[in-house]
ZAMARGU-4260 file (C-alpha; in steps of 0.2 Angstrom, whole numbers, plus 5000, padded with zeros to 4 digits):
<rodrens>
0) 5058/5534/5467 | 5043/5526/5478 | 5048/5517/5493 | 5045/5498/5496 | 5049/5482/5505
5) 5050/5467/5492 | 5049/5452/5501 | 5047/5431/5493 | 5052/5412/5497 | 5071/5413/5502
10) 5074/5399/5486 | 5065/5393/5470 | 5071/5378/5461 | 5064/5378/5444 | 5068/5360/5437
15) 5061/5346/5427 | 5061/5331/5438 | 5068/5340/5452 | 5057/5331/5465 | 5068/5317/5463
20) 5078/5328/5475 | 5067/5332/5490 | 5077/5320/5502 | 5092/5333/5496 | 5083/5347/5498
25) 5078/5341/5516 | 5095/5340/5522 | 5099/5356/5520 | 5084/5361/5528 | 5088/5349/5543
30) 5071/5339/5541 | 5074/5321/5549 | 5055/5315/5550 | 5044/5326/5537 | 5025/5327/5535
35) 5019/5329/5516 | 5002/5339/5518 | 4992/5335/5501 | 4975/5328/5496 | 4967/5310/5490
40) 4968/5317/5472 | 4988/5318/5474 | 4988/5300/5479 | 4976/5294/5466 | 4986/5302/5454
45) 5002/5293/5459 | 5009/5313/5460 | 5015/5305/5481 | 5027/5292/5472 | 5042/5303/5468
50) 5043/5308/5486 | 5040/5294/5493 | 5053/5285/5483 | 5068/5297/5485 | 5064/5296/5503
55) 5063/5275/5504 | 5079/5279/5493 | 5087/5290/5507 | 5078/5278/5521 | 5071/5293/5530
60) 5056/5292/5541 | 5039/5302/5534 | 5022/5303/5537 | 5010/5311/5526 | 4991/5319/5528
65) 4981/5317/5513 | 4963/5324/5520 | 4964/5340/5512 | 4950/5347/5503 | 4948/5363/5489
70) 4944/5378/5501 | 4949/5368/5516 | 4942/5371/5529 | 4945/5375/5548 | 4943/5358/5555
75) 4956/5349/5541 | 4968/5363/5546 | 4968/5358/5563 | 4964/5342/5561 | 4984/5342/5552
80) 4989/5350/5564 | 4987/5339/5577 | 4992/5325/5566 | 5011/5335/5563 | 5011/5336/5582
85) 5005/5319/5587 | 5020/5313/5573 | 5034/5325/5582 | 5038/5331/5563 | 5052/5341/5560
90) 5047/5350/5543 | 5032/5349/5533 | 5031/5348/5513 | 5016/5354/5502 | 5011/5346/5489
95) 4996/5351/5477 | 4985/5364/5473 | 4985/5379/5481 | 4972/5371/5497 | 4987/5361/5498
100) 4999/5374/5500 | 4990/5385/5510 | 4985/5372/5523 | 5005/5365/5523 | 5010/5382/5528
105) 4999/5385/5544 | 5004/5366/5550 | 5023/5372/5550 | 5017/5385/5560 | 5003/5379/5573
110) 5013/5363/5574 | 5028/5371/5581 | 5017/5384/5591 | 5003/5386/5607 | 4993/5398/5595
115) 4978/5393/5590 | 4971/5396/5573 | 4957/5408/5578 | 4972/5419/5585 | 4979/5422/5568
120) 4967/5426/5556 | 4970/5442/5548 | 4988/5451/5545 | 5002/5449/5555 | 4995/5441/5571
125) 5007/5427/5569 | 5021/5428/5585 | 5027/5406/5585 | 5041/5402/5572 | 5037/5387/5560
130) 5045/5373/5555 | 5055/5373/5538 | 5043/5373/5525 | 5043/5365/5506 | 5031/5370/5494
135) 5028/5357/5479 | 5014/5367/5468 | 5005/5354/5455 | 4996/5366/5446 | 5000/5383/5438
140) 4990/5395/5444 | 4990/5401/5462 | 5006/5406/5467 | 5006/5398/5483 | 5022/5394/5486
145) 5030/5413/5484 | 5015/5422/5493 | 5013/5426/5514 | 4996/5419/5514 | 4982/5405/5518
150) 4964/5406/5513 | 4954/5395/5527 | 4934/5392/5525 | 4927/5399/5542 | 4909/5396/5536
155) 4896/5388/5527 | 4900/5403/5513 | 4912/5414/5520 | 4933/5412/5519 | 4948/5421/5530
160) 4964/5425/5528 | 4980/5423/5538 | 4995/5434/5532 | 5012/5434/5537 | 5029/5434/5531
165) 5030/5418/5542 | 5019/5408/5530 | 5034/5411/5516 | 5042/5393/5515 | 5062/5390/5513
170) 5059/5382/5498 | 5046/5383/5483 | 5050/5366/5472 | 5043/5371/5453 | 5044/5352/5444
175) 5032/5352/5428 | 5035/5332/5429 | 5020/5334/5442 | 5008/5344/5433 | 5008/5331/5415
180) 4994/5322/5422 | 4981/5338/5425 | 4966/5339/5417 | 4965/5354/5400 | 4948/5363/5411
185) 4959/5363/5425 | 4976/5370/5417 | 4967/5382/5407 | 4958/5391/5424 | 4972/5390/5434
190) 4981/5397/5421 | 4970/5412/5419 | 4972/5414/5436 | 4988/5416/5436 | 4986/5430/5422
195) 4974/5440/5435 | 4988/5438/5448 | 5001/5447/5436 | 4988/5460/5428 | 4981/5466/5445
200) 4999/5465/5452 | 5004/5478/5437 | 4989/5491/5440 | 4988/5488/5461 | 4983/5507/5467
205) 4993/5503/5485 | 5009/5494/5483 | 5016/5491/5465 | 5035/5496/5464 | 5045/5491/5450
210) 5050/5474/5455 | 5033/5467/5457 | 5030/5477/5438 | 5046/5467/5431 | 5038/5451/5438
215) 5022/5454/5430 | 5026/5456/5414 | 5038/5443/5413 | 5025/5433/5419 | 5011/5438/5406
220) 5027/5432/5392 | 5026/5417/5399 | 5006/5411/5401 | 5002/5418/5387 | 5013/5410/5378
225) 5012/5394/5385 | 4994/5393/5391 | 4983/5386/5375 | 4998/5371/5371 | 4999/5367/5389
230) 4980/5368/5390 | 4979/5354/5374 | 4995/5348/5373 | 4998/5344/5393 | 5011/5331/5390
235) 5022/5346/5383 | 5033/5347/5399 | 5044/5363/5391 | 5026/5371/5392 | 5021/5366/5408
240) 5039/5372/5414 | 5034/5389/5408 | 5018/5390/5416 | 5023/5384/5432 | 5039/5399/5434
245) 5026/5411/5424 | 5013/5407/5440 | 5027/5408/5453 | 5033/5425/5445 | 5015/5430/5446
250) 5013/5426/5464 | 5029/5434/5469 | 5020/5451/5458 | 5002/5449/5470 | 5013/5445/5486
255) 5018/5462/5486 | 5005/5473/5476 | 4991/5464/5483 | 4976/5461/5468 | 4962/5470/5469
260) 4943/5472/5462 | 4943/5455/5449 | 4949/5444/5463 | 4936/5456/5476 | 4922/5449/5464
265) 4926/5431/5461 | 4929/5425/5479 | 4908/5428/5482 | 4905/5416/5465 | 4917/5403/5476
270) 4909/5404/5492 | 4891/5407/5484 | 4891/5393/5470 | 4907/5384/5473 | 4915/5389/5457
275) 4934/5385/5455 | 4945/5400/5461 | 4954/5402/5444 | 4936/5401/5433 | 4928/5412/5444
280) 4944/5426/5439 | 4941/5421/5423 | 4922/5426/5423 | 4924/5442/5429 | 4940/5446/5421
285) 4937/5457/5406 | 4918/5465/5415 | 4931/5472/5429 | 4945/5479/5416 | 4930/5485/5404
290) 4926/5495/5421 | 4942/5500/5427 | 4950/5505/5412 | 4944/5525/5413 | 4957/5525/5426
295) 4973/5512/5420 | 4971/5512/5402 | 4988/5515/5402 | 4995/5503/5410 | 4983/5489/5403
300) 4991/5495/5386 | 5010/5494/5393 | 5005/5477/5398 | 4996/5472/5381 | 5010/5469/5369
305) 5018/5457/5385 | 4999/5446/5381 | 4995/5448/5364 | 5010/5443/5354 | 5011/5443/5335
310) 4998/5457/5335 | 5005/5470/5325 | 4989/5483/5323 | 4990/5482/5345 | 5009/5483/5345
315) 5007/5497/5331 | 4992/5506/5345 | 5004/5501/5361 | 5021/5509/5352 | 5012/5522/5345
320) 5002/5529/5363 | 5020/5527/5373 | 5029/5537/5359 | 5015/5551/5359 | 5013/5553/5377
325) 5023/5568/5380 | 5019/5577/5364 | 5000/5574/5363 | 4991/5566/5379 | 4973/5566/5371
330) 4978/5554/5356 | 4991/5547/5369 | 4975/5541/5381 | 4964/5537/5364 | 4975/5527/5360
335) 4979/5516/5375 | 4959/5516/5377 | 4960/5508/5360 | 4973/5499/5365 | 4965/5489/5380
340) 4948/5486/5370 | 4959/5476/5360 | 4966/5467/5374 | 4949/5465/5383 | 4942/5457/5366
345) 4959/5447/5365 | 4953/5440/5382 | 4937/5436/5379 | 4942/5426/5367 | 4957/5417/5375
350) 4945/5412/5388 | 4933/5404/5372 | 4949/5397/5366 | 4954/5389/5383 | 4933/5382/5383
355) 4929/5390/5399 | 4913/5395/5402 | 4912/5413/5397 | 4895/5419/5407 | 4889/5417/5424
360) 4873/5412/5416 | 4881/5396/5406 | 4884/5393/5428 | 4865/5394/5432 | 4867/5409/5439
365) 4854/5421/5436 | 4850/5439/5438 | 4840/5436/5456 | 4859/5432/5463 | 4867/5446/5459
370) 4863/5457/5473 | 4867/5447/5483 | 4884/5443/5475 | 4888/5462/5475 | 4884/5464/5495
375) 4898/5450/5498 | 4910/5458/5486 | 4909/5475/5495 | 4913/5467/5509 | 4933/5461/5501
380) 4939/5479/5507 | 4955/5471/5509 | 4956/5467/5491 | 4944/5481/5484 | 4957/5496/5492
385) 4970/5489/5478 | 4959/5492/5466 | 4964/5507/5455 | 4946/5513/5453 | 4933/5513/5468
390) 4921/5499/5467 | 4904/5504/5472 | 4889/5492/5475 | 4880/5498/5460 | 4897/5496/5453
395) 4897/5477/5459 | 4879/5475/5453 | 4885/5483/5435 | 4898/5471/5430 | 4891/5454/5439
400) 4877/5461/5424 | 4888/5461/5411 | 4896/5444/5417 | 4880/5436/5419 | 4879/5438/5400
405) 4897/5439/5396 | 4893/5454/5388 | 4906/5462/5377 | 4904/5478/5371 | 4901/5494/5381
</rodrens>
């Protein structure tokens, strides 16, 4: 059996209205004085007044930060920073999206430490310890609150990150109660997003083992299932549950077979053109699997009957490729060839279904861009080495092409 070290937020509470609880949850953590790191769109969205009520409730002192921005930057991470210090907080709770999240973890730690955040960038330069850590994520898509990382914007188009098992929190806090109020565009791409996280987790050429391949496919059962009602039907809370654990199994499944080509070519379309993370994966979803598939055809058909449910000419592909494996390889690999077509197709449309855009194009991006595009994905080698086949630029060039159209076929 392959070697591996597993590793993931020491508690998850998976729990409707559970936020109700976070003065609890405090106390066991030993928080006397905590700092709630969110944005202005938290607040606007009265998603703040369940904390702050269970803490009035429990008469505990709290500050909050609410200038936290998508893709936040270096100056509002330090900025936080010395805000928790100037406070003397004892813990710090995330509440938000995944900026949120991200930026909530490096204030436990540079609030508690002389390290600087221009020290830490990159994986395992972290040597302070951080205050205990709460994770409240308001959207399902990112997996925040189960994975060792933060993504800080260190320029005008270009992002870093800072890994570390120090940046997993004590607690993750999955309450769908939070996530009612968010708009269908917005659940549907985080949503996808999500999906990438568990698809590239599952084919990841370094470190998949079999508990990040458990967590995958458990996760796919969940968003799919759960992603078009919770798109359209956002006040379904049972739905909103289920994406909210199927994104935090996701993120404990990328946490530890790290994604690979899809997310290596959607961060350039962020930096770029300021496209949302989770549409971004969306666009260049099923270009990156078309491309990939000569070399995990296999394991895209292992994971399709976990997506496409109720598909019996897939399933009847899927069964039929696992049961011929041994006895007859060629109709074995024609058939999960087949098989992720299907399952390609089956995303294209899903992502039609959910009314994302479904072209770079529909984004004004146009044919002029795309070298450039490709030269800033070559450079996401820590991303790109997960990948199971190697991406050249040509490669790159290739399928920002076939996004720019949302081509299909081929």
């Amino acid at each position: 059996m392959k070697s591996f070290v597993f590793s993931t937020t020491k508690s998850i509470v998976s729990e409707i209205g559970a936020t109700s609880r976070i003065a609890e949850l405090c106390h066991l953590l030993n928080i006397t004085r905590p700092l709630i790191v969110t944005d202005q769109g938290i607040i606007d969205n009265g998603l703040l007044a369940p904390i702050l009520s269970a803490f009035n409730d429990a008469q505990m002192q709290f500050w909050y930060f609410d200038k936290v921005v998508a893709d936040p930057p270096e100056s509002v991470v330090v900025a936080a920073v010395d805000y928790a210090k100037q406070s003397r907080v004892d813990g710090v709770i995330g509440l938000g999206g995944g900026s949120s999240l991200d930026t909530a973890k490096l204030v436990a730690l540079l609030a508690n430490s002389d390290e600087s955040i221009t020290e830490i960038y990159g994986v395992d330069n972290i040597n302070g310890k951080r205050l205990p850590l709460i994770l409240v994520p308001t959207t399902a898509g990112t997996g925040s609150e189960v994975t060792p990382i933060s993504i800080v914007t260190t320029g005008e188009t270009t992002k870093a990150g800072i890994v570390s098992a120090q940046l997993l929190p004590d607690i993750a806090l999955l309450d769908a109660s939070l996530t009612v109020s968010l708009p269908s565009h917005i659940t549907a791409a985080t949503g996808i997003d999500a999906m990438v996280h568990a698809i590239e987790a599952f084919t990841s050429a370094v470190k998949k083992n079999v508990l990040s391949d458990m967590l995958a496919k458990n996760a796919l059962e969940l968003l799919s299932k759960n992603i078009v009602e919770a798109t359209f039907n956002g006040q379904n809370v049972e739905a909103r549950q289920a994406m909210l654990l199927g994104s935090c199994l996701a993120g404990q499944a990328f946490a530890n077979a790290p994604v690979g080509a899809v997310h290596a070519l959607a961060y350039p379309l962020g930096g770029q053109f300021h496209i949302p993370h989770g549409l971004s994966n969306a666009l260049v979803l099923p270009h990156v699997m078309r491309f990939n598939k000569s070399h995990c055809a296999d394991l895209y058909a292992e994971l399709a009957t976990h997506i496409m449910h109720g598909d019996d000419a897939l399933n009847n592909l899927a069964n039929s490729a696992a049961d011929n494996g041994a006895a007859d390889n060629d109709r074995a690999d024609t058939n999960n060839k087949h098989t992720t077509d299907r399952l390609i197709h089956f995303l294209h449309e899903l992502i039609a279904k959910l009314q994302l855009p479904d072209s770079l194009a529909a984004l004004g991006i146009e044919e002029k861009h795309i070298d450039s595009l490709a030269n800033d994905a070559l450079q996401q080698t820590r991303l790109l080495t997960n990948n199971p086949k190697v991406v050249s630029l040509d490669d790159a060039k290739q399928i920002y092409r076939n996004a720019l159209t949302g081509k299909r076929n081929g």
